[in-house]
C-alpha positions, 0 to 999 in steps of 0.5 A, a space after each residue: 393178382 399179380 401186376 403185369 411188369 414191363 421193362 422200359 429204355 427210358 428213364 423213369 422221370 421221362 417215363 412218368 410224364 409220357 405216363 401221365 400224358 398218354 393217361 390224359 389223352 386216353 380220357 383218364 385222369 391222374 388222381 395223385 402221382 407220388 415219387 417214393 424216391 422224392 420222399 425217401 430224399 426228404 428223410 436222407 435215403 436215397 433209394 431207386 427211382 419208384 414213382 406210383 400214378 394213381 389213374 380214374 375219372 368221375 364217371 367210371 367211379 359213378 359207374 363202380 359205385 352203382 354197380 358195388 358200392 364197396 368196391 370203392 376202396 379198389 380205386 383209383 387204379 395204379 400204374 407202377 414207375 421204377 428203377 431196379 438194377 438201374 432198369 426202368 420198369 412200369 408195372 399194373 394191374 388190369 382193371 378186369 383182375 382189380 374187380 374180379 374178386 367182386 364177382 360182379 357182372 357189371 364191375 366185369 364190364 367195367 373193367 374190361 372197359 377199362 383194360 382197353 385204355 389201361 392196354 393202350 395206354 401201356 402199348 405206347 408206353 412200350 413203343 417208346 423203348 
């Protein structure tokens, strides 16, 4: 299940905080937004930028939930901010492969659901540069 990458003109700070915008006006919310280069900083290593955006909302984990109790541990979902060789990248997973392994008709429809958002949201991330 690998996450699809995409390359990206913007820097990945800049690059973060559009992310997080375009998941709030696509009616997610942002869980938690961690900056692995932040915290290397903190322990006097200075790595390439790598940031992850952990993305869902109340309602569709209710929805996951009802339909596979177990399938929790899968969210909240990912996107993947980073730097490498000095190139902004983001990556993801499409929802639909996150719970796939579950083979289960009602988290599939969840997914698919969700990857019309995850594939927006993506798409104007793209439109940027």
């Amino acid at each position: 299940m690998m996450p699809e990458v995409n390359d990206s003109s913007v820097p990945t700070n800049e690059l973060a905080q559009m992310l997080i915008t375009f998941v709030d006006e696509a009616g997610l919310k942002v869980v938690s937004h961690i900056n692995g280069q932040a915290n290397a900083a903190k322990l006097g290593i200075d790595v390439e930028a790598d940031q992850v955006i952990e993305v869902f909302h109340p309602k569709y984990a209710v929805k996951v939930w009802g339909a596979a109790h177990c399938a929790g541990i899968d969210i909240p979902l990912r996107f993947h901010i980073f730097e490498e060789n000095g190139m902004s990248k983001f990556s993801f997973r499409k929802p639909s492969m996150v719970f796939a392994p579950y083979q289960n008709e009602e988290l599939s429809k969840i997914g698919s659901e969700l990857d019309s958002l995850f594939l927006n949201i993506a798409c104007r991330i793209r439109e940027l540069g």
